[in-house]
DOPA-400428 format. One line per 3 residues: number of its first residue (from 1); their letters; for each residue x, y negated, z negated of C-alpha. Coordinates in steps of 0.25 Angstrom, whole numbers, plus 5000, padded with zeros to 4 digits. Layout:
NUM> a> X/Y/Z ~ ... $
//
This chain:
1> xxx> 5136/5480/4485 ~ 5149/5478/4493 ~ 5152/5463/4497 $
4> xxx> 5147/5458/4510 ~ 5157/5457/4521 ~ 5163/5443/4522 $
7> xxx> 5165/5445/4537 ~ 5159/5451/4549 ~ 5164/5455/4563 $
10> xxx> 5153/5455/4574 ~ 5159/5464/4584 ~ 5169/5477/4582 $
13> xxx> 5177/5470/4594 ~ 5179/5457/4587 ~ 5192/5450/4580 $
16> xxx> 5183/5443/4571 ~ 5179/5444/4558 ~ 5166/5433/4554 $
19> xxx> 5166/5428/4540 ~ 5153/5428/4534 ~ 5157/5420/4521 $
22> xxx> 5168/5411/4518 ~ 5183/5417/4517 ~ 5193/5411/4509 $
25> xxx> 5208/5411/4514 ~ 5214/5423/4510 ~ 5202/5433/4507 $
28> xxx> 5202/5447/4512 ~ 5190/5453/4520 ~ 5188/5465/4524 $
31> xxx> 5181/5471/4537 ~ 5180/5484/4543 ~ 5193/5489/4536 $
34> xxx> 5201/5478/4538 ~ 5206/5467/4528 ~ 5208/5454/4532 $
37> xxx> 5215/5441/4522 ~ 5210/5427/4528 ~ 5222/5420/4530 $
40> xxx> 5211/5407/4531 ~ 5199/5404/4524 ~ 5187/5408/4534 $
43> xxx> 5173/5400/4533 ~ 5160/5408/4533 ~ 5155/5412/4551 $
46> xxx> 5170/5409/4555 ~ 5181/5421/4560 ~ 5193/5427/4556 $
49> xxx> 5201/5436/4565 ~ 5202/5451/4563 ~ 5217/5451/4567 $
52> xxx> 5226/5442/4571 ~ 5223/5434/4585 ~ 5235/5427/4591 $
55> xxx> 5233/5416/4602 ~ 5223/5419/4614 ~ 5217/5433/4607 $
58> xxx> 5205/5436/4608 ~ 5193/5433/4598 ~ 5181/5442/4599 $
61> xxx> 5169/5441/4591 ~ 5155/5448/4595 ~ 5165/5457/4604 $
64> xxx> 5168/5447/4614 ~ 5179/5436/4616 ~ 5176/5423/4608 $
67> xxx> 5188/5416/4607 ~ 5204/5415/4609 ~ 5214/5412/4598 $
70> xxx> 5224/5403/4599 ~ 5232/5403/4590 ~ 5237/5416/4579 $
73> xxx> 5226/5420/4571 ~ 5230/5429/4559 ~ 5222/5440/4555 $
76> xxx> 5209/5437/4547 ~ 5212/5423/4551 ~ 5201/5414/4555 $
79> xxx> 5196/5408/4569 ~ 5195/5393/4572 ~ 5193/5384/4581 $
82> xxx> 5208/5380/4580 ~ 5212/5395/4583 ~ 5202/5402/4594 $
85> xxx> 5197/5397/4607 ~ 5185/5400/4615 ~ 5185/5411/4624 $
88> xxx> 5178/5419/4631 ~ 5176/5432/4641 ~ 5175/5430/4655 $
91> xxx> 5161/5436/4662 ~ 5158/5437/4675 ~ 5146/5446/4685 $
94> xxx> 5140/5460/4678 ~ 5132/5471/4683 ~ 5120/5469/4673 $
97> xxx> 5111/5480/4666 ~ 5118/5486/4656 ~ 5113/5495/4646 $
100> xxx> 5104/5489/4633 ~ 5099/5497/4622 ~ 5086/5488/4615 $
103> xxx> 5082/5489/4601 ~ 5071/5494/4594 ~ 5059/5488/4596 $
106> xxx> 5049/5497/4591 ~ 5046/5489/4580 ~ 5039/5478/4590 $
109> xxx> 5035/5486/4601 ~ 5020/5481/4596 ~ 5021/5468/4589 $
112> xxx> 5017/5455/4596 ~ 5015/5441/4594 ~ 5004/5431/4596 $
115> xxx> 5009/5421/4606 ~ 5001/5411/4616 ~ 4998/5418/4631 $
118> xxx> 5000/5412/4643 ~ 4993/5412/4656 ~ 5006/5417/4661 $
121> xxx> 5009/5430/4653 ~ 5018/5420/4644 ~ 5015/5418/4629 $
124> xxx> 5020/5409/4619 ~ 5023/5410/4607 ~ 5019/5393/4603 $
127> xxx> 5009/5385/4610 ~ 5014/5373/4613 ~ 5009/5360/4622 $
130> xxx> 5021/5353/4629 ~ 5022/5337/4633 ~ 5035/5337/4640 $
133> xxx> 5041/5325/4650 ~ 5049/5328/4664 ~ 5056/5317/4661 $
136> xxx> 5063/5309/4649 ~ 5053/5296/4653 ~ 5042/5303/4646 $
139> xxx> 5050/5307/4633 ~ 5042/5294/4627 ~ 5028/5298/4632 $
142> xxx> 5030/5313/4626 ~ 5034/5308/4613 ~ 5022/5298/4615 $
145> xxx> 5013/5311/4617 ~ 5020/5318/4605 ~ 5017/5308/4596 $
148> xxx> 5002/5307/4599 ~ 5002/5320/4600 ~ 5008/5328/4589 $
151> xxx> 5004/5321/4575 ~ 4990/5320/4580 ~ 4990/5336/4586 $
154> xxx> 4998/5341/4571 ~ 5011/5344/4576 ~ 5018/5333/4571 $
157> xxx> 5026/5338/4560 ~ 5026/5333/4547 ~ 5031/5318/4544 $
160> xxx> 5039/5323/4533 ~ 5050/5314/4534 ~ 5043/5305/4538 $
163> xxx> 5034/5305/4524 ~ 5048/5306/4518 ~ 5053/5292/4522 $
166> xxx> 5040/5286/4521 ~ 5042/5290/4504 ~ 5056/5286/4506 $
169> xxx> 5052/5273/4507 ~ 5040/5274/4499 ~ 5051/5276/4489 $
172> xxx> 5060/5267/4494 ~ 5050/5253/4492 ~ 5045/5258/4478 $
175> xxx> 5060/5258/4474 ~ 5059/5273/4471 ~ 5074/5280/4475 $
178> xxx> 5070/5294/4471 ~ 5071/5303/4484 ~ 5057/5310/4487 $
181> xxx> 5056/5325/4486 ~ 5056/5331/4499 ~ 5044/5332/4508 $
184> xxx> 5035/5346/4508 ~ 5035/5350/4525 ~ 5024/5353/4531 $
187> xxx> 5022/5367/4535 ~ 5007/5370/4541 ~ 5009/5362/4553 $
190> xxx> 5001/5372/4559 ~ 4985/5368/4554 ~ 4988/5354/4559 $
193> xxx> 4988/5357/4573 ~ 4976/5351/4581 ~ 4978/5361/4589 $
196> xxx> 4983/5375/4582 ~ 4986/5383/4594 ~ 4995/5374/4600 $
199> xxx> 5008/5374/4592 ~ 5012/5362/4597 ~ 5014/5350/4606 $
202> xxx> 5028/5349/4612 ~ 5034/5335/4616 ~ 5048/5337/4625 $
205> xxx> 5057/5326/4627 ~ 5071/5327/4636 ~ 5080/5318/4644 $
208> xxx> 5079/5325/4657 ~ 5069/5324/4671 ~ 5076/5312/4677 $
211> xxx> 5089/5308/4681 ~ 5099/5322/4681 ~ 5097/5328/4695 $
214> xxx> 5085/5335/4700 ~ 5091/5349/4693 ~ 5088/5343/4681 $
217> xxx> 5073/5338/4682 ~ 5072/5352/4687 ~ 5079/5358/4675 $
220> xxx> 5068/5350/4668 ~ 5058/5354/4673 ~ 5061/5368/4674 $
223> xxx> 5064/5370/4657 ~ 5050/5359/4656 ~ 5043/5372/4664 $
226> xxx> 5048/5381/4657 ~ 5042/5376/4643 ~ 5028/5373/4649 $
229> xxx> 5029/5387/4654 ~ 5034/5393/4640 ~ 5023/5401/4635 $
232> xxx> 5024/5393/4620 ~ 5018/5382/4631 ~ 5003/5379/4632 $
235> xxx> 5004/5368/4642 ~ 5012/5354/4643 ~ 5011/5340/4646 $
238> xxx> 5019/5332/4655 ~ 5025/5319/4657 ~ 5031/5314/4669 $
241> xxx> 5036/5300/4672 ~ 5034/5304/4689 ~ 5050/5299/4694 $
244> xxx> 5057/5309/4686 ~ 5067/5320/4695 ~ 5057/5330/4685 $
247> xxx> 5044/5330/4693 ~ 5031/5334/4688 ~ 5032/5344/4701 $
250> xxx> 5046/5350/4698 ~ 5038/5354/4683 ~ 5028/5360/4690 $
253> xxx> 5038/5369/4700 ~ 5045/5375/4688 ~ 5031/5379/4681 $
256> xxx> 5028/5385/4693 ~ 5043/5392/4695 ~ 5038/5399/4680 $
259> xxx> 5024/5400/4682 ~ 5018/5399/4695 ~ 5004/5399/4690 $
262> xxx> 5007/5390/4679 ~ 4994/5386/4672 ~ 4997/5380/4658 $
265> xxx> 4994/5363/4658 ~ 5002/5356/4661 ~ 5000/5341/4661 $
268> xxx> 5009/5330/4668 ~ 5007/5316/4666 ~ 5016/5307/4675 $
271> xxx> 5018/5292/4670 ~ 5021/5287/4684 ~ 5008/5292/4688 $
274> xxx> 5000/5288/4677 ~ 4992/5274/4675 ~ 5000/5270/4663 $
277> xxx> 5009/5279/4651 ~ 4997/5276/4642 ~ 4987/5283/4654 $
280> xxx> 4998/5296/4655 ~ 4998/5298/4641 ~ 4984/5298/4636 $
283> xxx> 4982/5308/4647 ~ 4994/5315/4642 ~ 4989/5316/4627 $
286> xxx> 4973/5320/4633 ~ 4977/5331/4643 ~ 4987/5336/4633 $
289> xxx> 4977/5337/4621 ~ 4967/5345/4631 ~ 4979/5353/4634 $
292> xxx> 4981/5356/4618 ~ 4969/5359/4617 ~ 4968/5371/4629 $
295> xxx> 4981/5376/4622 ~ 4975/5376/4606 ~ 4967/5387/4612 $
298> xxx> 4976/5397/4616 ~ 4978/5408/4603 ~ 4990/5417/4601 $
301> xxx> 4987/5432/4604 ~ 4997/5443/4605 ~ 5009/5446/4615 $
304> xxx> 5019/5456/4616 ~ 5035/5453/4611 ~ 5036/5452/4626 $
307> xxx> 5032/5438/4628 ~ 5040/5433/4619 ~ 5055/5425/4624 $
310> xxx> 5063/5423/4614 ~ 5074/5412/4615 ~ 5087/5415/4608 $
313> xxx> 5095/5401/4604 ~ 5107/5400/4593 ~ 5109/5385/4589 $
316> xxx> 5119/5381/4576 ~ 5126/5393/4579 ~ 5138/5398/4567 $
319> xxx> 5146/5410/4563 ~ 5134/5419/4559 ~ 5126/5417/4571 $
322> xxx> 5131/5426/4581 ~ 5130/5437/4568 ~ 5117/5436/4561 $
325> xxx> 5108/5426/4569 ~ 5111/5428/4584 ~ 5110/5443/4584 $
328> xxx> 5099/5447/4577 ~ 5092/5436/4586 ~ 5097/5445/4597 $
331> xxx> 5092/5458/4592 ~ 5078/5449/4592 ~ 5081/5448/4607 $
334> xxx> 5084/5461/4609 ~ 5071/5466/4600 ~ 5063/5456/4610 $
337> xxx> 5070/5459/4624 ~ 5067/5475/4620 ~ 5052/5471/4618 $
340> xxx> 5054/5465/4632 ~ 5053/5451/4626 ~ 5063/5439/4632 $
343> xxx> 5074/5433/4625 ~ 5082/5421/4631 ~ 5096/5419/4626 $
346> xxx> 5102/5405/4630 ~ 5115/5398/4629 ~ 5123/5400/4640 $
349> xxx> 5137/5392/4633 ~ 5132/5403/4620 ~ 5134/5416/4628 $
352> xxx> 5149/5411/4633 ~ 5157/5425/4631 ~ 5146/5436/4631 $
355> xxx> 5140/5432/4646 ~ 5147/5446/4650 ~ 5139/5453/4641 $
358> xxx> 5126/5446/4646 ~ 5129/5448/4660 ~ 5132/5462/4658 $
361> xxx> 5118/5462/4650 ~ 5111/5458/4663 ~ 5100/5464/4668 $
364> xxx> 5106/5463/4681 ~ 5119/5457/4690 ~ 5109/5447/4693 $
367> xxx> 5105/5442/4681 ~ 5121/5443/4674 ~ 5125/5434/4686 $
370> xxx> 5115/5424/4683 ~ 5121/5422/4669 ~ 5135/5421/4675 $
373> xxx> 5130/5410/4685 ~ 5124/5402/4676 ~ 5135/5403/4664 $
376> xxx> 5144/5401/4673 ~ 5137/5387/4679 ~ 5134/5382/4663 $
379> xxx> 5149/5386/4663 ~ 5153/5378/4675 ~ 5145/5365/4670 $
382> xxx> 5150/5365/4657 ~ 5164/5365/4662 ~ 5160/5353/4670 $
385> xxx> 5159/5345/4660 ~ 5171/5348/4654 ~ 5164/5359/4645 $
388> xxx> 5161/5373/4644 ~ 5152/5384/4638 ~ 5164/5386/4627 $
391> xxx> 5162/5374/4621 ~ 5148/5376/4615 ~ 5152/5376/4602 $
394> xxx> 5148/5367/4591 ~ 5154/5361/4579 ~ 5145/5370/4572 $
397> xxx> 5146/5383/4579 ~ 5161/5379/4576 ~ 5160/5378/4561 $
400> xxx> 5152/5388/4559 ~ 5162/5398/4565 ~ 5159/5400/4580 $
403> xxx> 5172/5396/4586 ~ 5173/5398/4600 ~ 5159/5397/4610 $
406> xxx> 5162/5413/4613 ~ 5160/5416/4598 ~ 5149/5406/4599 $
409> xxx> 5141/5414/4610 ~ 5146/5428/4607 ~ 5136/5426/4596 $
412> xxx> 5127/5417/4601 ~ 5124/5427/4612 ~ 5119/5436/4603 $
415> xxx> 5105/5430/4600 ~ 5101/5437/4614 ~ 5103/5451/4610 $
418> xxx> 5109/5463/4619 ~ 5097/5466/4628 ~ 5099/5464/4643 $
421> xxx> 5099/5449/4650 ~ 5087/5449/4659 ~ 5087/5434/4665 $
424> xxx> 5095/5423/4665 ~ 5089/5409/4667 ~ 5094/5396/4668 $
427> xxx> 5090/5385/4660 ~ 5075/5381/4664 ~ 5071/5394/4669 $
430> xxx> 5061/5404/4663 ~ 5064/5416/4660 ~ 5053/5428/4662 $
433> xxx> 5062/5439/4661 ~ 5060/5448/4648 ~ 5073/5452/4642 $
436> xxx> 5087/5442/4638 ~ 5087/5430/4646 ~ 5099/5422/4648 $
439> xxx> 5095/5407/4648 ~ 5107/5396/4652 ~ 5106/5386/4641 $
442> xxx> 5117/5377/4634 ~ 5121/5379/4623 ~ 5114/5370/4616 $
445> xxx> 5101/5374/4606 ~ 5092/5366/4612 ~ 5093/5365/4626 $
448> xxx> 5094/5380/4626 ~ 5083/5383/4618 ~ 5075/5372/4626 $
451> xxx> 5079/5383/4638 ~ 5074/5393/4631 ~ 5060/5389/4629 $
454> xxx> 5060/5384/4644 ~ 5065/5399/4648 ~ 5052/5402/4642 $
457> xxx> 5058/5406/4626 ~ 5044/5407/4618 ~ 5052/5408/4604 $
460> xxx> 5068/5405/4603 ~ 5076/5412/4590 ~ 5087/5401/4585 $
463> xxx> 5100/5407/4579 ~ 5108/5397/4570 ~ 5118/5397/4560 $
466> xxx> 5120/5382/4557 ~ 5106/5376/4558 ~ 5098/5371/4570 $
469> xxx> 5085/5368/4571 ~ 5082/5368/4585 ~ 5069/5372/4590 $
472> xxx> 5059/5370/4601 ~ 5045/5364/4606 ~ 5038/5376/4612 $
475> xxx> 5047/5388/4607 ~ 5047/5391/4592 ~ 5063/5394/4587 $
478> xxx> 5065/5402/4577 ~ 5081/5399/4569 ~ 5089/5409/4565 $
481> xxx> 5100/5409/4555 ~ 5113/5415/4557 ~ 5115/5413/4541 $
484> xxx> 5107/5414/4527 ~ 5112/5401/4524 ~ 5108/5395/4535 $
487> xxx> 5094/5400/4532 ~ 5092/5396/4519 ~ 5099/5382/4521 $
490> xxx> 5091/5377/4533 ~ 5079/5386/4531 ~ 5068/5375/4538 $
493> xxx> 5075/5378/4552 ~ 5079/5394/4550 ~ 5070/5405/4553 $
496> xxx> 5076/5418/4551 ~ 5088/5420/4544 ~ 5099/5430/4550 $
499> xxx> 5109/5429/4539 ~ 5107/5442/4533 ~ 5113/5448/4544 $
502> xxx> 5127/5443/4540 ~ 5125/5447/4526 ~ 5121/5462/4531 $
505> xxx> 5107/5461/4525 ~ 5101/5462/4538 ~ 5103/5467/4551 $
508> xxx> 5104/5462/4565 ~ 5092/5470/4569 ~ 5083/5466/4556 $
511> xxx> 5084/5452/4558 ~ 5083/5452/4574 ~ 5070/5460/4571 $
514> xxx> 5066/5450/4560 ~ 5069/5438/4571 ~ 5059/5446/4581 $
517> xxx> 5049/5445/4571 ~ 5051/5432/4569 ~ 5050/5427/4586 $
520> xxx> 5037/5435/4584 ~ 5031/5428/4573 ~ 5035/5415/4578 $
523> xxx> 5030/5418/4590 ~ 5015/5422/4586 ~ 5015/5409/4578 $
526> xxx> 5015/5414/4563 ~ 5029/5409/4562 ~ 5034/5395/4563 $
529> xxx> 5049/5395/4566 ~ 5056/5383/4558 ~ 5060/5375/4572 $
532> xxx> 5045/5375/4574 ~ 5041/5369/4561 ~ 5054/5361/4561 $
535> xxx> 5047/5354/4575 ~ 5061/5356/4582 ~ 5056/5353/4596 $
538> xxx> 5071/5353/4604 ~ 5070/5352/4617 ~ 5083/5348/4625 $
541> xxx> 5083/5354/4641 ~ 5097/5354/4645 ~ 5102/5344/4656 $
544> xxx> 5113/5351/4666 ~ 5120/5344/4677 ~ 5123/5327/4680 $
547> xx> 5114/5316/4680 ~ 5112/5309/4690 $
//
């Protein structure tokens, strides 16, 4: 059996080769007929160059532009920060509509999954409650709600360190020094629920709904509407202190902009108006429960793949990820966009260098020139603040081999497949339109997918190569890993594991399909993606502009 290959090369275009194990200084490795001697040692995810580069040449990987050098680089040699640059192609209007050729989806034309129907044609694959407040005053009472609320309901998760510092100093007053064995978790969370149909009881906190300008309490209150409206919603709870810029009323506008015949409950309390907190509270806690109890009976029943919206995010990002993890979550999109399903790709700084590829996958003019506006106002703000979308990078992504923010996105922007772009949306608005959907988002895990559940996401996929273990209150994430031993050595936060696509044991295509199965699983509940059981409820809106 012939040796794996110790390095790979993306694209037939690129000047790259990617090693996939570590290279010692002065070994020779061979690709596609050619021979090359490392003049430097090479660690595992980072980049040699096929030929020598002298300053300003180009370095292509994935086919486009990723980077400048600036200084010689000798053949075989590898890149580094020290020794390439960002850069990037320029973009500008397209025509839009060209030509896509979809998968195979014969194999799913008749499956379904079981998901939660909403009076509007929605359905979710959760069922949640929310308790959200328009403004940061309240963030006490909401916890005040989720503390009475979860332990006694049984979605509090087990005190497990809890118990373990409570026999730490057990220990610790009997003089006995020996460390205790580790705590067995939990797992059927499930059979305590007061209520089994409802799969949880969500509490958000933020900063946000005063202070800022008017913009921003309207932002708010836009991404708020967006997850009441969500179809993993059943109803919500709202607390208002009555002066804040984000009124009860401008709420109520942005449900109606997504449903104008919005009939889920929706519960508002307002302190100013109330005889006392103490009064607001206990009528929050009654009418909730009744609310709880009109959503325990609602039941899962079938639905086609085309009410599922998928969420694509990449978080920890390394090396491998734009080669194993990223694309076969694109090939998911691809399977789900053919079966008329809607995918949401995200990260506007993330898809720096392939935006002409994505305006000329437009649907229309129309929709390619509203991706151009609105990259090129995140642009225009980032360079503000003495910033810009090239310098999203972080120490990590940098360790772990992606050395430019071109490199970076080239593969990040893989996760959303090849199919046409449909929509583009800005952040707090709701997508409806099947097909890829370009959402602006930063690039930041949890303020875009915090977008993406407010652009109406009812499942996100999660692509890491490092570790993250980001999740969501209404949206189930499910984590993929760019790397086996990634898998293996944080298997309580990873899903599915895309290594073997590096090794050659399996293929794009396979684990894309295996990923599809695993949205549809999740989505019907008989699956419960690690983020869920984790109890990762991130939720971060993102704050543009001053404060005034």
């Amino acid at each position: 059996m012939a040796a794996p290959t110790p390095v790979l090369k993306v694209h037939p275009r690129d000047n790259v080769l990617v090693g996939l194990r570590d290279l010692p200084r002065g070994a020779e490795v061979a690709h596609e007929g050619e021979s090359y001697v490392l003049p430097e040692g090479v660690r595992v995810k980072h980049k040699v160059v096929t030929h020598a580069l002298e300053p300003n040449d180009a370095v292509v990987m994935y086919g486009v532009l990723v980077g400048r050098a600036t200084r010689s680089i000798p053949r075989g040699g590898p890149l580094t920060p020290e020794n390439v640059v960002h850069a990037a192609a320029e973009y500008g209007a397209g025509e839009g509509g060209s030509a896509w050729s979809p998968p195979d989806v014969s194999p799913w034309t008749h499956r379904e999954f079981r998901g939660f129907h909403r009076s509007d044609g929605q359905v979710g694959t959760a069922n949640h409650w929310l308790v959200v407040p328009l403004v940061f005053c309240e963030n006490r009472n909401v916890r005040v709600l989720e503390e009475a609320f979860r332990k006694e309901l049984g979605y509090a998760p087990p005190d497990l360190y809890r118990r373990q510092v409570a026999e730490l100093v057990r220990r610790h007053r009997e003089g006995d020094v020996t460390p205790p064995e580790p705590l067995a978790v939990e797992t059927d969370l499930v059979s305590r629920r007061v209520f089994p149909n409802v799969d949880g009881v969500q509490f958000l906190t933020h900063e946000a709904g005063c202070g800022g300008i008017p913009e921003d309490a309207r932002r708010l209150c836009a991404l708020l509407a967006g997850y009441i409206h969500n179809p993993n919603v059943a109803g919500a709870t709202v607390l208002s202190l009555g002066c804040q810029n984000a009124q009860v009323e401008v709420l109520r506008e942005e449900l109606h902009r997504r449903n104008p015949r919005f009939d889920k409950p929706l519960l508002v309390f307002e302190q100013q108006k109330s005889a006392s907190e103490r009064a607001m509270l206990s009528a929050a806690v009654g009418e909730t429960f009744a609310g709880l109890q009109e959503a325990d009976a609602l039941e899962r029943r079938p639905a086609p793949l085309d009410q599922l919206t998928v969420g694509v995010e990449c978080g920890g990002s390394d090396g491998f990820s734009g080669l194993s993890a990223n694309p076969a979550m694109g090939h998911a999109a691809d399977l789900l966009v053919a079966l008329g399903g809607r995918v949401i790709l995200s990260e506007f700084p993330e898809l720096c260098g392939v935006e002409q590829e994505l305006i000329d996958r437009s649907v229309s003019a129309a929709v390619g020139d509203r991706f151009v506006r609105l990259m090129r106002e995140y642009e225009a703000q980032a360079e503000k603040v003495g910033s810009g979308v090239h310098m999203n990078l972080s120490t990590g992504n940098i360790r772990d081999g992606l050395l430019t923010e071109a490199m970076k996105s080239a593969g990040a922007a893989r996760k959303g497949g090849t199919s046409p772009v449909t929509a583009v949306l800005d952040y707090g608005e709701y997508g409806t339109e099947p097909g890829l959907n370009l959402l602006c988002t930063p690039g930041h895990d949890v303020e875009s997918t915090t977008g993406m559940a407010g652009a109406g996401a009812n499942v996100i996929v999660f692509s890491t190569g490092m570790g993250t273990p980001t999740g969501n209150p209404i949206t189930p994430v499910i984590k993929v890993a760019s790397n086996t031993s990634l898998a293996r050595r944080l298997s309580d936060i990873i899903d599915v594991d895309a290594g073997a696509i590096l090794t050659g044991d399996r293929t794009i295509e396979d684990l894309g399909a295996d990923i599809l199965a695993q949205v549809l699983s999740v989505a019907s509940g008989e699956t419960q993606p690690r983020a869920v059981r984790l109890g990762q409820n991130d939720f971060i809106p993102w704050k543009r502009g001053i404060s005034l």
